[in-house]
C-alpha positions in Angstrom: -2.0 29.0 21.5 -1.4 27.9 18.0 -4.3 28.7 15.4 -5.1 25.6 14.7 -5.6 24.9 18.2 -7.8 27.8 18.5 -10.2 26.4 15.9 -10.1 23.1 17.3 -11.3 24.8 20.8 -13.6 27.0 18.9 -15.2 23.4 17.0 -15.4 21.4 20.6 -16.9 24.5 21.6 -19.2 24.2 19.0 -20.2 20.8 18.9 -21.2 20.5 22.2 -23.8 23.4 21.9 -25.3 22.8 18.3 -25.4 19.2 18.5 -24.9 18.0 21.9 -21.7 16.5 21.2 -19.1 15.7 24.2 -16.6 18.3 24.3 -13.2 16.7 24.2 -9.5 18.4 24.1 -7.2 15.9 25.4 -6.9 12.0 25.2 -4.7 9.7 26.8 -4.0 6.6 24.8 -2.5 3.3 26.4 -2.1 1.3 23.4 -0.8 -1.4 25.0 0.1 -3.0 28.7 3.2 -4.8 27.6 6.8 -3.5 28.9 9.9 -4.6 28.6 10.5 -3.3 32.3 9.4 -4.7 35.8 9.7 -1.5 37.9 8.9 -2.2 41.6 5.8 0.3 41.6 3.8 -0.9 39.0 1.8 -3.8 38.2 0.1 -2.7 34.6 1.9 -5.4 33.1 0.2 -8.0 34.8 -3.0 -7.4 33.7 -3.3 -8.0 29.4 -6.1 -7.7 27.6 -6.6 -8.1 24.0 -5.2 -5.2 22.1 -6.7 -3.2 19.8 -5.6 -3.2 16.2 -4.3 0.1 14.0 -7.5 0.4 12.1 -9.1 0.9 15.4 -7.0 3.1 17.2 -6.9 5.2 14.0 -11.1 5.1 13.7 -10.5 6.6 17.3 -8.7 9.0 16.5 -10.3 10.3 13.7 -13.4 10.4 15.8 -11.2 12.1 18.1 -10.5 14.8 15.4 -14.3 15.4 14.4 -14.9 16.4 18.5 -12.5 18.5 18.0 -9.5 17.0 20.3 -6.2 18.9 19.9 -4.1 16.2 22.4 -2.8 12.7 22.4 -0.6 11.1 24.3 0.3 7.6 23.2 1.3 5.7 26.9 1.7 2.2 28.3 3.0 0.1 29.5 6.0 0.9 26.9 3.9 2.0 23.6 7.1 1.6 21.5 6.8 -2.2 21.5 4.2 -2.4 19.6 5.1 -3.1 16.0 2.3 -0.1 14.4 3.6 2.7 16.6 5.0 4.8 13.7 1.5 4.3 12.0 0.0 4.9 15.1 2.0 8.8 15.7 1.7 9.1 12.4 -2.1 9.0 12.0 -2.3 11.4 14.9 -0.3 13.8 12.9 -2.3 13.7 10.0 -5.7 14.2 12.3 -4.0 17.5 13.4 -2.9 16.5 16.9 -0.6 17.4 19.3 1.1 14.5 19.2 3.0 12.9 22.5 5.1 10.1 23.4 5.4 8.5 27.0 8.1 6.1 27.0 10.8 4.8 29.4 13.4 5.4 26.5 14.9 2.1 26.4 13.7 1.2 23.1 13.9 5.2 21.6 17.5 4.3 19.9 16.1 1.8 18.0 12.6 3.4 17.0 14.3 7.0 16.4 12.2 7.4 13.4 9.3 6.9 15.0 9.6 8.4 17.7 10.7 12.0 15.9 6.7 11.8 14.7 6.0 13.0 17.7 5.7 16.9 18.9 7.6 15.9 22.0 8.9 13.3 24.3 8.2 12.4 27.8 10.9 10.1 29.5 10.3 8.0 32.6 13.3 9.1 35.1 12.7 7.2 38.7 16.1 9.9 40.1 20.0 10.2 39.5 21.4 6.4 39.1 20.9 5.0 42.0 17.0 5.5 42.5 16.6 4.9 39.0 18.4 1.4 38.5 17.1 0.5 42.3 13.4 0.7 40.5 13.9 -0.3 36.6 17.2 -2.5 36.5 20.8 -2.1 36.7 21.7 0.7 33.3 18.6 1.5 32.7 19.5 5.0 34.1 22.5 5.1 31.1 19.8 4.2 28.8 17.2 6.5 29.0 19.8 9.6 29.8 21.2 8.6 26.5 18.0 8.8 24.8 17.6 12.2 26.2 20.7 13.2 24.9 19.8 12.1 21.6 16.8 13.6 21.5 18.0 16.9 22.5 20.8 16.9 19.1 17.6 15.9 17.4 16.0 18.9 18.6 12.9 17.2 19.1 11.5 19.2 22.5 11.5 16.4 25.8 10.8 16.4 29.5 11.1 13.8 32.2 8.4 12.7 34.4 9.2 11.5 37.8 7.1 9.6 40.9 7.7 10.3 43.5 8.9 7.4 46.2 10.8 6.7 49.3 13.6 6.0 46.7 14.3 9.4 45.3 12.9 12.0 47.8 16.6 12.9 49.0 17.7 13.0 45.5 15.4 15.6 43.7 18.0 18.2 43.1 20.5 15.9 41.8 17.6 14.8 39.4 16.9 18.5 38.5 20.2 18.7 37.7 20.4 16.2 35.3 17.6 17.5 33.5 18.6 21.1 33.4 21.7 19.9 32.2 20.0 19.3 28.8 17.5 22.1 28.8 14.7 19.7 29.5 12.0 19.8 32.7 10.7 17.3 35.3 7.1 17.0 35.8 6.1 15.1 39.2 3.2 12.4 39.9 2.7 12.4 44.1 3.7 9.2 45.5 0.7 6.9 45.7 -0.3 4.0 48.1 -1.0 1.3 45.7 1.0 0.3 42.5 0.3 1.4 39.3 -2.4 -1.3 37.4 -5.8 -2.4 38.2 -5.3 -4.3 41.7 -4.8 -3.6 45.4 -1.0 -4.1 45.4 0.5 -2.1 47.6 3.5 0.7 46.2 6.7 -1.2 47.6 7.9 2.5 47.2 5.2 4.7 48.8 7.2 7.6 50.5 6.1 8.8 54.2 3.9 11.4 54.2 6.2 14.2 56.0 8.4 13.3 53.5 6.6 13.7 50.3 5.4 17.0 52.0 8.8 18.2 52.7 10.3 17.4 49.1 6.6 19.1 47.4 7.5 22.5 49.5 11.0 22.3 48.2 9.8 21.6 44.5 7.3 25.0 45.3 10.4 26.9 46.3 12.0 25.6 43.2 9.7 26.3 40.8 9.3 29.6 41.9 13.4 30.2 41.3 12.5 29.0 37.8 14.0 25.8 38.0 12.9 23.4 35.2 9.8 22.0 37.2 6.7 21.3 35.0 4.0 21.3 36.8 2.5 24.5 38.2 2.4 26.2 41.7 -1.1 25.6 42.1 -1.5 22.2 41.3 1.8 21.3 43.7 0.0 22.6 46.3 -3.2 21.0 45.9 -0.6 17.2 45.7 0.8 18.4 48.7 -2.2 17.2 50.6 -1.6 13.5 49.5 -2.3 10.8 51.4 -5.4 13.0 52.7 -8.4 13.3 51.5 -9.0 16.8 49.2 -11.8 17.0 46.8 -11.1 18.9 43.4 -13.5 19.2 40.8 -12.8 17.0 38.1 -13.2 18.4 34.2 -13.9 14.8 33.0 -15.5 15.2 29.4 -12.4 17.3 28.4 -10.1 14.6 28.5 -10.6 10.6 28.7 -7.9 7.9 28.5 -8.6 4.6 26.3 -7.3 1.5 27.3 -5.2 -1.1 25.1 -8.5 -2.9 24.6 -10.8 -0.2 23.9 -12.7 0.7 27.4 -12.9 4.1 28.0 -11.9 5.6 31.7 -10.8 9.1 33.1 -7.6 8.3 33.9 -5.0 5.7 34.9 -6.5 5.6 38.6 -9.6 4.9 37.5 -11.3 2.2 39.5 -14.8 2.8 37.9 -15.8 -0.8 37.1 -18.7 -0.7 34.4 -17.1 -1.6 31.6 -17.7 1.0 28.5 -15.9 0.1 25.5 -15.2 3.0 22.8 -13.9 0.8 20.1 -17.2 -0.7 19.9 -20.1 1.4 21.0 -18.1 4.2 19.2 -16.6 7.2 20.9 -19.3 9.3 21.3 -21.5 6.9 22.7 -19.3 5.8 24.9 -18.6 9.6 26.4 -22.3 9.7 26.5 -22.8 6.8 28.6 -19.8 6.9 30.9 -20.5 8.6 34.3 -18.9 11.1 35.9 -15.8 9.8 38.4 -16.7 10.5 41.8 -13.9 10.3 42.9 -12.4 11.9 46.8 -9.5 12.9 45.4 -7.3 13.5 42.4 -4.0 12.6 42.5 -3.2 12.4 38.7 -0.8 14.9 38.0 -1.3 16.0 34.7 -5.3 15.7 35.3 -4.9 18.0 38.3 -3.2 20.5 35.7 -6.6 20.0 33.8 -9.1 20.1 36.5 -7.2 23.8 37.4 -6.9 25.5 33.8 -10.7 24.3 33.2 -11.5 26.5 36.7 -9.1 29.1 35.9 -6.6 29.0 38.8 -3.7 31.5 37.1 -0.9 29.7 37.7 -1.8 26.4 35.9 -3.1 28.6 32.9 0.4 30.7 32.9 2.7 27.9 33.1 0.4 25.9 30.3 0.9 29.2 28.1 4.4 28.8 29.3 4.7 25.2 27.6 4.7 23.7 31.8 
């Protein structure tokens, strides 16, 4: 861990035992709904809201910085359509941020100066070609591999994340492949019942449960050959359980994602319906008032990696140290 990330611990730390402050390391920011893909498993771009300005997402941020937050990730829908997004990375930089970019890639060509504000880049890859173009569109699979590519002479450090679906479980290794091909790793998201968004709509691509089993054993068996697969041992066995029931603790108040119109929620599977907006109670406020998820289970990827390292399983702490 970097200094500066030690003294942004140490001032979270802090904050929330001198002046009852919400302790808060990593947010997720969706700065907008709008994509310029339709993929068949998710329905986020049906449901707009009003977004927020720059001068508000930056008034986040820097409240952000004074909890002492050391993470962002700037997500969508596809955050580089919006007009501000070099402002946007760019005022994250200057707050002392670990700065990350989700994006499909599509539009990383033409953004490239932009996007090399980031620390690092995570690209949406649905499989090999076939998967891929089956879920976004017919070469969007050339696209974003060319991104990659691009990235990598760059040198700017990116990974892929994946979801799994009936489409791709036969197709992991070739996927693998692809990414170990430039140095890069995949990080997974369990194959869930209902599409990505705020409805009921069921995932068109929602693999069979045996299946999605079978394919999270082989990624175990993978990872442990020290394949390039970034998420840890312990939380792929805990996503193995999916579709089941399996409660894990949650370390909400450590992390929060912000929606393109302000409201605050754990995560993208949030269904909590009180509406709390950060933007304008103010951050704090809003942490203070927002209750705890109570959620059955967590099937969140990169929350599950959170809920472990805050409990202190050793493999999620080891392959975070390991940059997993």
């Amino acid at each position: 861990m970097q200094p500066r990330a030690v003294l942004r611990a140490s001032k979270a730390v802090a904050n929330r035992r001198l002046k009852g402050l919400p302790t808060l390391f990593v947010a997720s920011l969706m700065v907008t709904r709008r994509c310029n893909l339709r993929c068949d498993y998710c329905a986020r771009n049906e449901f707009r809201n009003p977004e927020l300005s720059t001068a508000q997402w930056c008034t986040l941020m820097d409240e952000m910085a004074a909890l002492g937050c050391m993470q962002v990730s700037l997500t969508g829908g596809e955050p580089l359509i919006r007009k501000d997004i070099g402002e946007l990375l760019a005022h994250g930089k200057s707050r002392g941020f670990k700065v990350k970019l989700n994006t499909n890639g599509l539009l990383v060509p033409r953004h490239m100066d932009a996007v090399m504000l980031a620390d690092s880049v995570t690209l949406s890859l649905d499989g090999p070609q076939a998967p891929h173009d089956m879920s976004r569109g017919e070469g969007s699979y050339k696209r974003v591999m060319a991104a990659a590519r691009q990235l990598r002479e760059r040198g700017k450090p990116t990974r892929f994340y994946t979801g799994l679906s009936s489409a791709n479980l036969d197709h992991l290794d070739e996927l693998i492949r692809d990414a170990e091909a430039l140095d890069s790793q995949v990080f997974f998201q369990p194959g869930t019942a209902t599409a990505l968004g705020e409805d009921d709509t069921p995932n068109p691509l929602a693999p069979a449960a045996g299946d999605y089993r079978r394919a999270i054993d082989q990624l175990i068996t993978w990872k442990q050959a020290g394949r390039p697969i970034g998420n840890s041992t312990g939380a792929l066995s805990y996503l193995r359980r999916w579709p089941d029931e399996a409660y894990q603790k949650c370390s909400w108040g450590l992390f929060c994602r912000i929606e393109e119109d302000g409201q605050l929620r754990t995560c993208g599977r949030d269904t909590q319906t009180e509406r709390i907006n950060a933007a304008e109670l103010g951050l704090v406020e809003a942490l203070r008032q927002r209750p705890a998820p109570e959620c059955a289970s967590c099937w969140t990827a990169a929350r599950v990696e959170l809920h472990l390292i805050a409990q202190g399983e050793p493999s999620a702490i080891l392959n975070y140290v390991r940059g997993g």
